[in-house]
C-alpha positions in Angstrom: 179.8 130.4 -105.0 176.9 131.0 -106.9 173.9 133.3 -105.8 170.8 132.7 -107.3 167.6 134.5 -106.8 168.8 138.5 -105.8 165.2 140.0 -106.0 164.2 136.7 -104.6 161.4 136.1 -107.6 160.6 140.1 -107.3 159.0 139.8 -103.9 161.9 142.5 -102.8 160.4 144.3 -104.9 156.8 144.7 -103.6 158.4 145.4 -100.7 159.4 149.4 -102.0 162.7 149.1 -100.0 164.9 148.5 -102.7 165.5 148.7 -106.4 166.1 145.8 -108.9 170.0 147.2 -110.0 170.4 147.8 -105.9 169.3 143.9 -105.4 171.8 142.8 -108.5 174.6 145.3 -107.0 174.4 144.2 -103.7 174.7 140.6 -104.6 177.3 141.2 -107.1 179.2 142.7 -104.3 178.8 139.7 -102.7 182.0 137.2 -102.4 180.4 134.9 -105.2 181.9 134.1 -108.9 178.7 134.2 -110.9 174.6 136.0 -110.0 172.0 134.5 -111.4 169.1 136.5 -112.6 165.9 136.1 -114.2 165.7 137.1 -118.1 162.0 136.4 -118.7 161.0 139.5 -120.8 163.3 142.6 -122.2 162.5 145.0 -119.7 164.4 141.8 -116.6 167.2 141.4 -119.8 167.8 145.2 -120.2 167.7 145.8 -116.1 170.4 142.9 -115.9 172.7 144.4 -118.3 172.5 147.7 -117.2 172.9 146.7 -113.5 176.1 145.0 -115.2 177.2 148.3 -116.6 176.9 150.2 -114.0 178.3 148.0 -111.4 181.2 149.1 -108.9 181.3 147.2 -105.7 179.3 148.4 -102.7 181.6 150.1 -100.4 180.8 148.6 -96.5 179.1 151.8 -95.4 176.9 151.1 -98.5 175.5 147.5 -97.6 175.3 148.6 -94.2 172.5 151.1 -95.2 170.9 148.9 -97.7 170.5 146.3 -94.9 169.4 148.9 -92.2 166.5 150.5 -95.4 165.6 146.7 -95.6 165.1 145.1 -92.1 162.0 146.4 -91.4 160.4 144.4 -94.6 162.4 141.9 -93.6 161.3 141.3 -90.4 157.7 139.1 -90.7 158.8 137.3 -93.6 156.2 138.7 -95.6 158.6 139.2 -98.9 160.2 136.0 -98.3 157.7 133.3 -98.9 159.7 130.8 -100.5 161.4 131.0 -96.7 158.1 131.2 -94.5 155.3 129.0 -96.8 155.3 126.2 -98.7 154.6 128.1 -102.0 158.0 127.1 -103.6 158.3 123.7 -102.3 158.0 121.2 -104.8 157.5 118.2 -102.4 155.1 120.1 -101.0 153.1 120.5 -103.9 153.6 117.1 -104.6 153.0 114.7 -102.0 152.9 111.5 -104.1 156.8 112.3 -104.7 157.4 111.2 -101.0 155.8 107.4 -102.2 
């Protein structure tokens, strides 16, 4: 399994609940063989590697309280609009696609 997307294109971020190597942890401690992250600039390249260094699995206890810190931005779907609008979807953007 692959997981794509851990600060879900930084809007986790906005959201002031969780970190950017807290994001990469916590889907590295996920049961997945590879994370893919963004590398646009240094600083993302530099955050990536030392999310890599410093990463030991989250314990259960650990996600639990990430996820209970999180759920309240979670809630309205404001962080997640490539789940709640049609921002991120192509055929959306691009109706001639459909013929």
């Amino acid at each position: 399994m692959i997981g794509m997307k851990p600060l879900a294109d930084g809007n986790v971020l906005k959201s002031k609940t969780a970190t950017a190597v807290e994001c990469l942890h916590y889907a590295m401690s996920l049961p997945t063989s590879t994370v893919i992250s963004g590398m646009e600039s240094m600083d993302r390249l530099n955050q990536g590697l030392n999310a890599a260094r410093t990463f030991k699995p989250l314990s259960k206890e650990q996600i639990a309280a990430l996820l209970k810190r999180t759920a309240p931005a979670a809630e309205d779907g404001k962080f997640e609009p490539f789940k709640t609008t049609s921002q991120y979807d192509g055929t959306a953007q691009n109706p001639q696609w459909l013929g």
